[in-house]
Structures are given as structure tokens and as C-alpha cells.
DSSP file (Angstrom, degrees, kcal/mol; ACC not computed):
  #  RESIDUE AA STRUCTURE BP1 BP2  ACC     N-H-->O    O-->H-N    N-H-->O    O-->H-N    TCO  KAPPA ALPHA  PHI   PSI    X-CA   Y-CA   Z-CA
    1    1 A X              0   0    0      0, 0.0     2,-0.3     0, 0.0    18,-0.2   0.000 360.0 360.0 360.0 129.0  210.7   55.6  127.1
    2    2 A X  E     -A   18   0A   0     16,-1.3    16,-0.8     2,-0.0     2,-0.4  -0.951 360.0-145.9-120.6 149.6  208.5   56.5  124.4
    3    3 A X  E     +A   17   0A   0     -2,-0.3     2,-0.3    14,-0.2    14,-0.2  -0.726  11.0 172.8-106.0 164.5  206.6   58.7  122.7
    4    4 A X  E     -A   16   0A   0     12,-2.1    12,-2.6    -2,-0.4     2,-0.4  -0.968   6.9-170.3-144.9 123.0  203.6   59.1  120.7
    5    5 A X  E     -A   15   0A   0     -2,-0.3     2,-0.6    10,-0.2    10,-0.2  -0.829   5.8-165.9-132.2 131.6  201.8   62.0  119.4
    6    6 A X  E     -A   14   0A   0      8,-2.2     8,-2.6    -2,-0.4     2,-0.5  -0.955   9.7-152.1-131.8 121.5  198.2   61.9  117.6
    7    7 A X  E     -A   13   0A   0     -2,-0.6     2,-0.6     6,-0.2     6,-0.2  -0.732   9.5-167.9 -81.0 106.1  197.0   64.7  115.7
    8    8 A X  E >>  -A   12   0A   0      4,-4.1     3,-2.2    -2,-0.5     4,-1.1  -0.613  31.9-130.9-104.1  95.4  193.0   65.2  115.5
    9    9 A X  T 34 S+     0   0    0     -2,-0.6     2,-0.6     1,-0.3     3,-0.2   0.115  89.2   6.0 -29.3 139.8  192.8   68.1  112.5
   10   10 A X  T 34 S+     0   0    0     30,-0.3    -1,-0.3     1,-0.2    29,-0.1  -0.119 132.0  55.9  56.1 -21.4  190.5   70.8  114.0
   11   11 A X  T <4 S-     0   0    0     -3,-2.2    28,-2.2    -2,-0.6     2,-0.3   0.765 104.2 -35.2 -76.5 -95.2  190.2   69.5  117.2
   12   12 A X  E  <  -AB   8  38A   0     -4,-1.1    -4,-4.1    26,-0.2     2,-0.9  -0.989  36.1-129.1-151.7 163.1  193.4   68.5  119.7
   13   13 A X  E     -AB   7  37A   0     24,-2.0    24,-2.4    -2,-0.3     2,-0.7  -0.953  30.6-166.9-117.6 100.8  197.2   67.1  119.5
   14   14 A X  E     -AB   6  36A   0     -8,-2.6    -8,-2.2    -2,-0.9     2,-0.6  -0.748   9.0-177.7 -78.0 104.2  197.3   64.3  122.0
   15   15 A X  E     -AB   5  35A   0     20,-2.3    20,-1.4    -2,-0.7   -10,-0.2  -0.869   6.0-165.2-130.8 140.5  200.6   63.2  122.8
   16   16 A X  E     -AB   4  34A   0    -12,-2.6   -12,-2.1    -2,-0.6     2,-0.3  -0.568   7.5-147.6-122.4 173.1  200.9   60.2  125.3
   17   17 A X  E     -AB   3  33A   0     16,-0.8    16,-1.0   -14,-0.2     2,-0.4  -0.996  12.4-156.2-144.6 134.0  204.4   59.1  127.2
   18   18 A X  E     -AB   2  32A   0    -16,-0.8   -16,-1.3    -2,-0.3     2,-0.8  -0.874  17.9-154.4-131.0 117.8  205.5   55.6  128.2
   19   19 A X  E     -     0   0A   0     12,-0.9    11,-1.2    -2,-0.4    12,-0.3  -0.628  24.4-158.4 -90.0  93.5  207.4   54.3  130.3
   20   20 A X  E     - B   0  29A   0     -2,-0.8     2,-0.4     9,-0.2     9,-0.2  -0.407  11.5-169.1 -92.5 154.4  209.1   50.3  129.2
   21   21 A X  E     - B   0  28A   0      7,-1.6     7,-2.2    -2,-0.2     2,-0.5  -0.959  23.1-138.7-126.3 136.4  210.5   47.5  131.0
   22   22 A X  E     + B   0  27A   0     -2,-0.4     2,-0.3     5,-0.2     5,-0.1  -0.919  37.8 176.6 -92.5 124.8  212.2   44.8  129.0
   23   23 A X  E >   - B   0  26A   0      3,-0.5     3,-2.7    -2,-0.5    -2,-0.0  -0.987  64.9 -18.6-154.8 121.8  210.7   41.4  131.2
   24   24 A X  T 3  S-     0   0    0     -2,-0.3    -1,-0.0     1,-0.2     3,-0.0   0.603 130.8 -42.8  64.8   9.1  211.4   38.2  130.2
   25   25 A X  T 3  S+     0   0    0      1,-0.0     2,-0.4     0, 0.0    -1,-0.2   0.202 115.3  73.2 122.6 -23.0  212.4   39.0  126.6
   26   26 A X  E <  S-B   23   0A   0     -3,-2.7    -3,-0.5     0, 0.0     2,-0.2  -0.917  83.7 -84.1-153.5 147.6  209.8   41.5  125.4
   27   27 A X  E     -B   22   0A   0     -2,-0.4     2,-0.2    -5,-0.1    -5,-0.2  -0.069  34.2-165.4 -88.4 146.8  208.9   44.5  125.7
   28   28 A X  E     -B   21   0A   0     -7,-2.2    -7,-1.6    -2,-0.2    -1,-0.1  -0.447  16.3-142.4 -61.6 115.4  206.4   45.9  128.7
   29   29 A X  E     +B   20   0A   0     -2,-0.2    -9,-0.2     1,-0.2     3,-0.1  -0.765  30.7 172.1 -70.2 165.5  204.2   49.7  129.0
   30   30 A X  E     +     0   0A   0    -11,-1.2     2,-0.2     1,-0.4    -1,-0.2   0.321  57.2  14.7-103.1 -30.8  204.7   50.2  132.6
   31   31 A X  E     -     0   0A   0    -12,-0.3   -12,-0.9     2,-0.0    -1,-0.4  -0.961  60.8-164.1-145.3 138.1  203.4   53.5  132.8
   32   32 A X  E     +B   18   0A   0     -2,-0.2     2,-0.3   -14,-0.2   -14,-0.2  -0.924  11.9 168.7-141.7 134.4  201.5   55.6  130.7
   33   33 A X  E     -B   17   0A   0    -16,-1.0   -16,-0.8    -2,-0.3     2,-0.2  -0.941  11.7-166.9-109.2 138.6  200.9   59.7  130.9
   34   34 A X  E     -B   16   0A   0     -2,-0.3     2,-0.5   -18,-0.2   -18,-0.2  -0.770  15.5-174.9-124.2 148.8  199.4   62.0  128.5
   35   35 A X  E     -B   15   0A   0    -20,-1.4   -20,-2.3    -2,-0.2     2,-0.5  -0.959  10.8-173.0-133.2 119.3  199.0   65.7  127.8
   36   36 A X  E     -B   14   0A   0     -2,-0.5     2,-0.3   -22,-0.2   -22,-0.3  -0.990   2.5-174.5-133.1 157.3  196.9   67.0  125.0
   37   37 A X  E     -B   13   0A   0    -24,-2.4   -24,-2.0    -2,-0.5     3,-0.1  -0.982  37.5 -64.2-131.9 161.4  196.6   70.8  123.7
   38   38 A X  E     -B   12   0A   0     -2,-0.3   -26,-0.2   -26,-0.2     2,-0.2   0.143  43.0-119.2 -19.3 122.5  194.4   72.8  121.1
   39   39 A X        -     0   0    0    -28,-2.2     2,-0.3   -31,-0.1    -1,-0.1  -0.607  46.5-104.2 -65.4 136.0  194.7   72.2  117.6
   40   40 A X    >   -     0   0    0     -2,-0.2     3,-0.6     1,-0.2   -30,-0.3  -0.575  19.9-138.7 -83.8 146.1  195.9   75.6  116.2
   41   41 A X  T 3  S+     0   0    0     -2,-0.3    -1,-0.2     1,-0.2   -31,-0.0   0.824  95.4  58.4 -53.0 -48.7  193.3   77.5  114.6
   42   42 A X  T 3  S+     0   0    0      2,-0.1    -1,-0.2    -3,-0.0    -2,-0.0   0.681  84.8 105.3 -27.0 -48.8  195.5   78.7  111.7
   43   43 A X    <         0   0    0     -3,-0.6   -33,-0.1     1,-0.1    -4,-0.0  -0.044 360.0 360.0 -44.0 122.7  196.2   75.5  110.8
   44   44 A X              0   0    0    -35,-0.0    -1,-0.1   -34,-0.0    -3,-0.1   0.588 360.0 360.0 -93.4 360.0  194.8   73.7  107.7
């Protein structure tokens, strides 16, 4: 599994989730789900 989290300043925090298979020697995404919430306002 990994994850991977992209920050758009002022906007939204995307972070996506993957699910690998090792096939044949390298590795495969198999699955991929995602989530994003509000960039905090506070925030510079």
C-alpha cells in the first residue's frame, strides 16, 4: 500500500491511496482511492 498526499495552497489537500501487486517482477497500482479536504484558512 501507499500513500500520497498533494497539497494545493489555498485551495484543497488531496491525498490518494494505492493498493500494489508485485507481478512478474515489478511493481503494479491495482487500486486507487482518494479523499480530499479544505485547505485550512489559517494557513499561509
Amino acid at each position: 500500500m501507499a500513500k500520497a498526499e498533494i497539497t494545493i495552497p489555498g485551495w484543497r489537500i488531496f491525498t490518494d491511496y494505492f493498493l500494489l501487486l508485485k507481478y512478474e517482477g515489478s511493481w503494479k497500482i491495482v487500486q486507487k482511492s482518494y479523499t480530499w479536504r479544505e485547505y485550512p484558512k489559517d494557513s499561509k
